[in-house]
C-alpha positions as YAML, in Angstrom:
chain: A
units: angstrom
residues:
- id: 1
  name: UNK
  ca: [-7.25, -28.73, -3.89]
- id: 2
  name: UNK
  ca: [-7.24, -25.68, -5.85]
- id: 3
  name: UNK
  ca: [-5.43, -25.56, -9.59]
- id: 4
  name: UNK
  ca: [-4.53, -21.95, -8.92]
- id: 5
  name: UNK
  ca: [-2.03, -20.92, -6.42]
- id: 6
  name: UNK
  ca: [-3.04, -17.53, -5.97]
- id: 7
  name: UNK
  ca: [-7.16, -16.19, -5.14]
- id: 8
  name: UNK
  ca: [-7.93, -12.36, -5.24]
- id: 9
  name: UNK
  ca: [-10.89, -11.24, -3.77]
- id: 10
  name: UNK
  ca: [-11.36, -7.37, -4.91]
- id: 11
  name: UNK
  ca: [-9.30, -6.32, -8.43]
- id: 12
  name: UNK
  ca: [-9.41, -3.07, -7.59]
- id: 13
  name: UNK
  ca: [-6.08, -0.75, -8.63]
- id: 14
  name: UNK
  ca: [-3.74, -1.91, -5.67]
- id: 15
  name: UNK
  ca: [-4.63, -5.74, -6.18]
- id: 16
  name: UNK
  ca: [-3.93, -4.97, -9.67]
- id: 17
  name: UNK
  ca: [-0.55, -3.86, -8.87]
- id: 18
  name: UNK
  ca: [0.53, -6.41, -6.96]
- id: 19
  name: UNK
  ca: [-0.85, -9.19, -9.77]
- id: 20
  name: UNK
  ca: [0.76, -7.14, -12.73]
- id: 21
  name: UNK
  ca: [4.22, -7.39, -10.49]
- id: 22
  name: UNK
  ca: [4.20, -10.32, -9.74]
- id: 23
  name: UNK
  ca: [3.25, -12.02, -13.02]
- id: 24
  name: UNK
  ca: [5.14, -9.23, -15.22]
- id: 25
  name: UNK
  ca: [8.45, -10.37, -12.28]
- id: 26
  name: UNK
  ca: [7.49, -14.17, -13.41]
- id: 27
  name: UNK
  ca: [6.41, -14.56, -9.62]
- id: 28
  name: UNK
  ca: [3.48, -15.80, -10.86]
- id: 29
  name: UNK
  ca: [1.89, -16.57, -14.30]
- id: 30
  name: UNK
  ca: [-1.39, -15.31, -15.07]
- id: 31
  name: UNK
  ca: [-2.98, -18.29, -15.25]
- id: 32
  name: UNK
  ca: [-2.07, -19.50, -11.82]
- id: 33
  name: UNK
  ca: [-4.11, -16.51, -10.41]
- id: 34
  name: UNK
  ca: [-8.06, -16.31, -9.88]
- id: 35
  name: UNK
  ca: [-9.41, -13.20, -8.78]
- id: 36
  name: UNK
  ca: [-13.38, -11.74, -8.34]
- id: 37
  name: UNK
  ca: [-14.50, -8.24, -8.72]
- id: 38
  name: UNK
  ca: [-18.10, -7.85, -8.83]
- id: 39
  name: UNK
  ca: [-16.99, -4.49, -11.48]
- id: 40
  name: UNK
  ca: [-16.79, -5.76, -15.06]
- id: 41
  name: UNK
  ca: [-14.24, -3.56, -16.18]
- id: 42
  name: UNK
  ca: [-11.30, -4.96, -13.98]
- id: 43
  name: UNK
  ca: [-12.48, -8.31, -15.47]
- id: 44
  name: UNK
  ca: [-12.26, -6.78, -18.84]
- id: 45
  name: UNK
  ca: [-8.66, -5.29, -18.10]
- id: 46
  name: UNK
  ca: [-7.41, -7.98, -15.97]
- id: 47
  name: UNK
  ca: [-8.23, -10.74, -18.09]
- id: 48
  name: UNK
  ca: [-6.92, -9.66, -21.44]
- id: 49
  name: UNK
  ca: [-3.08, -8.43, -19.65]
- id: 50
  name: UNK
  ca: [-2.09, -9.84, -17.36]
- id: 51
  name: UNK
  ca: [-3.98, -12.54, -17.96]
- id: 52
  name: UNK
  ca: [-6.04, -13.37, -14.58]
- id: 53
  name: UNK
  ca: [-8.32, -15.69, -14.46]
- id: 54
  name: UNK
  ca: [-11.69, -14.32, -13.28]
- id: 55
  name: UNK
  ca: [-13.92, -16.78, -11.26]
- id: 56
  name: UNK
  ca: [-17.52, -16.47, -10.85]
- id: 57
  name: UNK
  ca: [-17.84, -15.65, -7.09]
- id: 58
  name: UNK
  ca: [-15.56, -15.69, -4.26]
- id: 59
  name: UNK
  ca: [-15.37, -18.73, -3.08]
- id: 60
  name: UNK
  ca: [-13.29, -19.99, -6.11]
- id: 61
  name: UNK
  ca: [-10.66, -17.77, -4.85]
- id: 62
  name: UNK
  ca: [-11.03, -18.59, -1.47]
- id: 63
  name: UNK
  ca: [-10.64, -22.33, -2.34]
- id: 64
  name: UNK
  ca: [-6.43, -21.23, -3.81]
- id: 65
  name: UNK
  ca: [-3.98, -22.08, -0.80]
- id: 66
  name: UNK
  ca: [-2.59, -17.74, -0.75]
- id: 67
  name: UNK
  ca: [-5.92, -15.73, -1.19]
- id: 68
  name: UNK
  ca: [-5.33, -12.01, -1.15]
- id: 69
  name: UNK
  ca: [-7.64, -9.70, 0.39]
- id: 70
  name: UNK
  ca: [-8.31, -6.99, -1.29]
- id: 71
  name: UNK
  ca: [-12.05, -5.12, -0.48]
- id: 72
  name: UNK
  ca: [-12.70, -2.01, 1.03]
- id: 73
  name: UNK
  ca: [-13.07, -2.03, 5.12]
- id: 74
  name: UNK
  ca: [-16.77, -1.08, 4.94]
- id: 75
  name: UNK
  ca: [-17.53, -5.02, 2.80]
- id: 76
  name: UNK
  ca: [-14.61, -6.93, 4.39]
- id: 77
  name: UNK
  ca: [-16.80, -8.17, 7.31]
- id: 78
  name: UNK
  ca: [-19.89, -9.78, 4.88]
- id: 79
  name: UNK
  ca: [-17.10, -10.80, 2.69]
- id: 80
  name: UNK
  ca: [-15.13, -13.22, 5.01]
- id: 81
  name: UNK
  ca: [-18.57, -14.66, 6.76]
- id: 82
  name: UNK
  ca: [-19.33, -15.63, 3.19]
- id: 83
  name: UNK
  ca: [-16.11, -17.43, 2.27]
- id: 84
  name: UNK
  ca: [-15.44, -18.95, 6.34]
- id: 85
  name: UNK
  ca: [-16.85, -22.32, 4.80]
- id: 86
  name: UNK
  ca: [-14.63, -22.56, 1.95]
- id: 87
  name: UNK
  ca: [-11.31, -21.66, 3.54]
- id: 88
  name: UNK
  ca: [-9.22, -24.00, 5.35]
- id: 89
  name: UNK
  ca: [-6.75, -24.54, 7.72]
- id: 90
  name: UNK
  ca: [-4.56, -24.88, 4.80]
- id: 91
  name: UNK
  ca: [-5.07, -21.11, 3.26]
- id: 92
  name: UNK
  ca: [-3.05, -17.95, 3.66]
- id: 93
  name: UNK
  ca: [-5.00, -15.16, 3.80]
- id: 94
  name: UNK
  ca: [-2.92, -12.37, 2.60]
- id: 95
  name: UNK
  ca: [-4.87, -9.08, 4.02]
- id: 96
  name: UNK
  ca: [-4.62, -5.33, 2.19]
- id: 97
  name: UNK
  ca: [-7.80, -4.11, 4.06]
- id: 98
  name: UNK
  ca: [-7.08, -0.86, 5.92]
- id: 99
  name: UNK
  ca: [-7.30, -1.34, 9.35]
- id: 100
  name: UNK
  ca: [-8.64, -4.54, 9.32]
- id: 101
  name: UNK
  ca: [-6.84, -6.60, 12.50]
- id: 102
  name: UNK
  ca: [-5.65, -10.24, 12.26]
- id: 103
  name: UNK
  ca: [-7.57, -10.93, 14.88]
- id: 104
  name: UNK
  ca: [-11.15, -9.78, 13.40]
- id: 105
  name: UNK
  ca: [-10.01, -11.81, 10.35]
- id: 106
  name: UNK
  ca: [-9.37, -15.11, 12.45]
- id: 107
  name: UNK
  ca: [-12.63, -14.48, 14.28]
- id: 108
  name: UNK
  ca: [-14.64, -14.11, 11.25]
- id: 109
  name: UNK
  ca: [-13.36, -16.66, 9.09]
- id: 110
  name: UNK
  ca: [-13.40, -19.53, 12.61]
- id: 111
  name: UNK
  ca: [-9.89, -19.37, 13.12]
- id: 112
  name: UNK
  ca: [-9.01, -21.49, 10.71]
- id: 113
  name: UNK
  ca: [-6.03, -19.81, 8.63]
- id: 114
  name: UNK
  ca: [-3.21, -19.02, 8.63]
- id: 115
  name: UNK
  ca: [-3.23, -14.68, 8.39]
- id: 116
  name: UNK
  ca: [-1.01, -11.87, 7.05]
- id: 117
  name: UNK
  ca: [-0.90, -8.43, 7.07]
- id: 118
  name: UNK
  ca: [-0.21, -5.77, 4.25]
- id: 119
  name: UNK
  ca: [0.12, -1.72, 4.30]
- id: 120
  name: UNK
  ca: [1.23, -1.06, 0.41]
- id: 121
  name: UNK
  ca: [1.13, 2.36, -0.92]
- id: 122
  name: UNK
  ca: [-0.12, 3.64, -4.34]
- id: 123
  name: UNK
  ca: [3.74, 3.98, -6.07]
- id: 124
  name: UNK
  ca: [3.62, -0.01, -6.10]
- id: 125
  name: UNK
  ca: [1.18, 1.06, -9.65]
- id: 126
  name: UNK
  ca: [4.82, 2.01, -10.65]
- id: 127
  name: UNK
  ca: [6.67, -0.48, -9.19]
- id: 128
  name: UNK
  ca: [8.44, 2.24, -6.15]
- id: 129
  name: UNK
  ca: [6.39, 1.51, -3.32]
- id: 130
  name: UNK
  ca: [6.84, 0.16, 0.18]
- id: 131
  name: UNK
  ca: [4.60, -2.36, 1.82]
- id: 132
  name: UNK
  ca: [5.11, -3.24, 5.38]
- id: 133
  name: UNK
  ca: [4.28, -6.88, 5.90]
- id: 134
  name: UNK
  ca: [3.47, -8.63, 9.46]
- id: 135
  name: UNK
  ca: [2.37, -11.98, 11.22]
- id: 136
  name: UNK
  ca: [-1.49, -12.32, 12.10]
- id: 137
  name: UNK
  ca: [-3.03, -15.55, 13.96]
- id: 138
  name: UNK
  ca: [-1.01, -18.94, 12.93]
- id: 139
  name: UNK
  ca: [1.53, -17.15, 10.50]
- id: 140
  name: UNK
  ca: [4.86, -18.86, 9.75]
- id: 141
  name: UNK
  ca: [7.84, -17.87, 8.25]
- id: 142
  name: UNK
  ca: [7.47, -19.17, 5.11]
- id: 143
  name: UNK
  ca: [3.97, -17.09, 4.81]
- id: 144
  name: UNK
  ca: [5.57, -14.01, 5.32]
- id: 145
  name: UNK
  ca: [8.65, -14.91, 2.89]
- id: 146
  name: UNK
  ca: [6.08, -16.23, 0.44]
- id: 147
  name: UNK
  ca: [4.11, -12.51, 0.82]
- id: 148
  name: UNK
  ca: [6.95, -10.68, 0.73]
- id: 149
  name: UNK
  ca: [8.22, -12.44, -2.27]
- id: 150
  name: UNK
  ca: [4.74, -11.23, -4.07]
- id: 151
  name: UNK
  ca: [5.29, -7.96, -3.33]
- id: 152
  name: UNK
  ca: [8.27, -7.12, -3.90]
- id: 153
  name: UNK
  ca: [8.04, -6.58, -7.61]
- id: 154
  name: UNK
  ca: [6.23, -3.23, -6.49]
- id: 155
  name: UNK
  ca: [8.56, -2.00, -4.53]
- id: 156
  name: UNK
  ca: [10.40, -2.82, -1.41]
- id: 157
  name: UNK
  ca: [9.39, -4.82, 1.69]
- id: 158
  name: UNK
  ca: [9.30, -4.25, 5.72]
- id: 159
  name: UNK
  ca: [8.80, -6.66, 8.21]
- id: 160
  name: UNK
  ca: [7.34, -5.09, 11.33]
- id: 161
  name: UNK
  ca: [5.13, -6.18, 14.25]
- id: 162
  name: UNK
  ca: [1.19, -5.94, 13.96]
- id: 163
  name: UNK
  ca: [0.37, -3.44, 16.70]
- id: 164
  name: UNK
  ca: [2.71, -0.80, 14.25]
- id: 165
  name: UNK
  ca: [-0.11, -1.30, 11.31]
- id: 166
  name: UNK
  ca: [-1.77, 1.58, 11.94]
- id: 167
  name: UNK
  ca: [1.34, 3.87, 12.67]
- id: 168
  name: UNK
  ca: [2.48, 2.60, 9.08]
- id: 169
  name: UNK
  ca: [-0.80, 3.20, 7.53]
- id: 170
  name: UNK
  ca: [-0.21, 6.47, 8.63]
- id: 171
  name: UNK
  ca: [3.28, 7.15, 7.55]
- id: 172
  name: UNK
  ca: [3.51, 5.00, 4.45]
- id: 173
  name: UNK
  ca: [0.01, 3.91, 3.64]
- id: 174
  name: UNK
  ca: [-1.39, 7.67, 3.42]
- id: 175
  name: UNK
  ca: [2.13, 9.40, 2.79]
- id: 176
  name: UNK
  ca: [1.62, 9.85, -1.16]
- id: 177
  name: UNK
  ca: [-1.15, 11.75, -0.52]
- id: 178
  name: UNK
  ca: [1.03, 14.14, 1.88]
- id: 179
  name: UNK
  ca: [3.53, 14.00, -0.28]
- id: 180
  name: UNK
  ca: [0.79, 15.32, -3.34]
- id: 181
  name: UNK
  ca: [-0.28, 17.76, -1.74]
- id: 182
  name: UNK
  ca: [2.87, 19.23, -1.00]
- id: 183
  name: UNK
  ca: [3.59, 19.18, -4.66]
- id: 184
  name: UNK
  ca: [0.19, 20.93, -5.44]
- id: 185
  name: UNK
  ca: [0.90, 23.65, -2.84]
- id: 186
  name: UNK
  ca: [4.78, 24.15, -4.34]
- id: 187
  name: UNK
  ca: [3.29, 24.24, -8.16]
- id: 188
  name: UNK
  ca: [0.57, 26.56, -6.72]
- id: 189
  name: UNK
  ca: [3.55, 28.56, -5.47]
- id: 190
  name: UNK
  ca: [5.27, 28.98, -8.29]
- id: 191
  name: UNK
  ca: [2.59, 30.54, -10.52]
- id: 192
  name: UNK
  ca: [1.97, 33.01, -7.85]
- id: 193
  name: UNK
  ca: [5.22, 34.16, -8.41]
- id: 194
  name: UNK
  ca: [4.83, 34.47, -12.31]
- id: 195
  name: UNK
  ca: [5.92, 31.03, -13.41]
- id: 196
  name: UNK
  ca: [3.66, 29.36, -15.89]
- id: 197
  name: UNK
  ca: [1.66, 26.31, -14.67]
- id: 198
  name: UNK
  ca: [3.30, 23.54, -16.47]
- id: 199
  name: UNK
  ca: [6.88, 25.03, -16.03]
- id: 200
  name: UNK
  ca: [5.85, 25.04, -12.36]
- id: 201
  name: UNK
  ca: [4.43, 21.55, -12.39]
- id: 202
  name: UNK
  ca: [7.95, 20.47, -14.01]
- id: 203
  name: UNK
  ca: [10.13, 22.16, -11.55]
- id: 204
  name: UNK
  ca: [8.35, 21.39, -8.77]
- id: 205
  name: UNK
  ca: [7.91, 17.36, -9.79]
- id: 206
  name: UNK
  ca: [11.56, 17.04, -11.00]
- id: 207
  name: UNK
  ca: [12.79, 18.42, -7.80]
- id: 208
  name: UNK
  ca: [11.01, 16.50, -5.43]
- id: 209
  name: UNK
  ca: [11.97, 13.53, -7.56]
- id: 210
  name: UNK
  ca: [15.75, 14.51, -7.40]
- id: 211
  name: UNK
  ca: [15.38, 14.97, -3.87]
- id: 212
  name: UNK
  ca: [13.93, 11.57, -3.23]
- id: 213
  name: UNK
  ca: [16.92, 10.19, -5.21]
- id: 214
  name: UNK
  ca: [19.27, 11.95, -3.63]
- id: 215
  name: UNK
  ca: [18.09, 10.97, -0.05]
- id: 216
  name: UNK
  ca: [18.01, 7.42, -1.36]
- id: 217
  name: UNK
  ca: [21.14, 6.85, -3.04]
- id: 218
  name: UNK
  ca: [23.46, 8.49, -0.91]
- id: 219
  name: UNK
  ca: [21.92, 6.86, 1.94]
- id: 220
  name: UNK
  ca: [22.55, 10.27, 4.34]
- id: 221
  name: UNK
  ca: [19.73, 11.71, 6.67]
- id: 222
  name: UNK
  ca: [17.03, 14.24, 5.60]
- id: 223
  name: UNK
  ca: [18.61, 16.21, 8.07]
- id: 224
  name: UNK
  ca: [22.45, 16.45, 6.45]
- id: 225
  name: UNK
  ca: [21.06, 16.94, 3.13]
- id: 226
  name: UNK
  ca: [18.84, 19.21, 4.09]
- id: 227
  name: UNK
  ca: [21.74, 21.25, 5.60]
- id: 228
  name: UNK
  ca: [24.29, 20.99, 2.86]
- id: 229
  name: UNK
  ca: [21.38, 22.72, 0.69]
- id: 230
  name: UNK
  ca: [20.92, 25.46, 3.62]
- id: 231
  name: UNK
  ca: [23.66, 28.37, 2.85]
- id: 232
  name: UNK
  ca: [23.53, 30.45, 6.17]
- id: 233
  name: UNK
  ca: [21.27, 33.54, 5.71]
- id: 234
  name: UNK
  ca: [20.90, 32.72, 2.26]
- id: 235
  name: UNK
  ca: [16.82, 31.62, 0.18]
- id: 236
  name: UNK
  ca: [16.66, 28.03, 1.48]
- id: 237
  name: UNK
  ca: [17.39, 29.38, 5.29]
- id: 238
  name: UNK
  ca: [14.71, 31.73, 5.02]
- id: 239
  name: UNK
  ca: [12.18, 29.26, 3.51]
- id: 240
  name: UNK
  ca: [13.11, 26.97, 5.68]
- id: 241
  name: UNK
  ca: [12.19, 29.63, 8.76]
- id: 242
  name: UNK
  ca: [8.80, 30.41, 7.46]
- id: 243
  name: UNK
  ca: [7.70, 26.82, 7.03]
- id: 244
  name: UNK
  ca: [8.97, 26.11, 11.26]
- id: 245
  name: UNK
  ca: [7.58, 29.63, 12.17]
- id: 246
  name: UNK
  ca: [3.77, 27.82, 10.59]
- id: 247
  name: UNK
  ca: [4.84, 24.54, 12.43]
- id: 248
  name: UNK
  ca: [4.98, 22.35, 9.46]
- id: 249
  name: UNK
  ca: [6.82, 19.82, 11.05]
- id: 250
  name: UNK
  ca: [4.07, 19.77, 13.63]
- id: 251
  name: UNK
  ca: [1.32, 19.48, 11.20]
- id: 252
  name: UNK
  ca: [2.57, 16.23, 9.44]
- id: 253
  name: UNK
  ca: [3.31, 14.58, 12.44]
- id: 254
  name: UNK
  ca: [-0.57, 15.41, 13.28]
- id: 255
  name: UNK
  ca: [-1.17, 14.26, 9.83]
- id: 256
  name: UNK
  ca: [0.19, 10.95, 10.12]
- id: 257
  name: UNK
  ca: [-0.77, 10.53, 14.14]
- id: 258
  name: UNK
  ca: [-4.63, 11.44, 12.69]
- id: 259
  name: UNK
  ca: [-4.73, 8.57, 9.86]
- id: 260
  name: UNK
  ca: [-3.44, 5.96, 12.06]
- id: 261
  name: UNK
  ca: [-5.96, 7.16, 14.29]
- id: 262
  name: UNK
  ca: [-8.42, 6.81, 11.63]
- id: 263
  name: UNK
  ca: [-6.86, 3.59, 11.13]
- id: 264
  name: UNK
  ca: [-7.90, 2.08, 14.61]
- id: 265
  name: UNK
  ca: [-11.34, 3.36, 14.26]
- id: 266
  name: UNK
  ca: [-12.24, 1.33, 10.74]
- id: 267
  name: UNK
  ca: [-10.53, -1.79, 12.81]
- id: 268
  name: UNK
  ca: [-13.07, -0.97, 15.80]
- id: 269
  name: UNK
  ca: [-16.31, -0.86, 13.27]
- id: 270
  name: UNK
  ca: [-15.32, -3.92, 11.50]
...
């Protein structure tokens, strides 16, 4: 049986977040963690804070009774034939792989595990994400309290079925990257109008920010806030009818309908 309770297989930055959480939260110490990157430098940063434990290939990792997944889709297939021999019926497999199903993972590593689920988001790196967490093959309840649990020092948790993964890598998973842009096209904005860039960059950061806030805290819809701040015939009103005469609203639901697309197709390859 394995000394360390935890096995990461791919350090890259969201692993990274979720082992800096959960050993900064006490979760976890460091040295009850094993992870392998085949890039020296998250060895280098991992080691020295928070204090991981690098092994020398992947099957120590595998070997840990939780072993998060953490590789890109294109490697995940090679990398589960190699480590179906050294998991066991009595390891966890813990899965961040874009579009990877539970059910490819079962086949590939001989059904042996038990298998969960994860869509996190980048703002776990500053502890505000949101990672939606669901049952593969075997899961119990105590695997998905256990994951949960470990991620939650990121951010908050969901619990939702497995045939919504792709719908919430589409929302949630790629929604920073909406919500960037946005933010690059508002800054962009304001320097047309004459504001300098980094006055621009502050406005348009701090709002969003507030707004976020705002819709969180006070728990009311988008849609009620959004009208309080809409004065009849008045700047916001007329903003707001330019952006749904260019079907904005249209365009991220696209958005969000074309990643989860994308999300079924890197399943389908794997």
């Amino acid at each position: 049986m394995s000394e360390y309770k935890l096995g990461v297989i791919g350090a890259g930055k969201m692993a990274e977040a979720v082992l800096r959480g959960a050993v900064g939260n006490g979760f976890l110490p460091g040295a009850e963690i094993t992870a392998f990157d085949p890039e020296p430098s998250r060895k280098k940063l991992l080691e020295k804070d928070p204090g991981i434990v690098f092994a020398e290939n992947n099957h120590i990792p595998a070997a840990c009774p939780h072993l998060l997944l953490a590789v890109k889709p294109d490697v995940a297939p090679g990398v589960l034939e190699e480590i179906a021999s050294t998991v066991s019926e009595n390891t966890a497999v813990i899965s961040i792989v874009a579009g990877l199903s539970g059910k490819t993972i079962d086949e590939k590593l001989g059904g042996k595990t038990r298998i969960v689920r994860v869509m996190p988001n980048t703002p776990m790196l500053v502890r505000a994400g949101v990672s939606a967490v669901s049952a593969g093959p075997r899961a119990v309840d105590g695997d998905i309290k256990w994951t949960c649990n470990l991620l939650e020092s990121g951010g908050r948790t969901v619990v939702v079925d497995e045939t919504l993964m792709d719908a919430v890598t589409g929302l949630s998973g790629s929604g920073p990257a909406y919500f960037f842009y946005m933010v690059e096209a508002m800054v962009a904005a304001g320097t047309s109008e004459g504001i300098d860039p980094e006055t621009a960059r502050t406005l348009a950061v701090q709002t969003c920010i507030g707004a976020g806030k705002l819709l969180a805290e006070t728990g009311k819809s988008p849609e009620v806030l959004r009208e309080q701040v809409t004065t009849p015939g008045g700047t916001t009103q007329k903003g707001i009818e330019t952006m749904e005469a260019a079907d904005v609203g249209k365009s991220i639901t696209a958005a969000v309908r074309a990643a989860a697309e994308r999300s079924r197709e890197l399943g389908i390859t794997c």
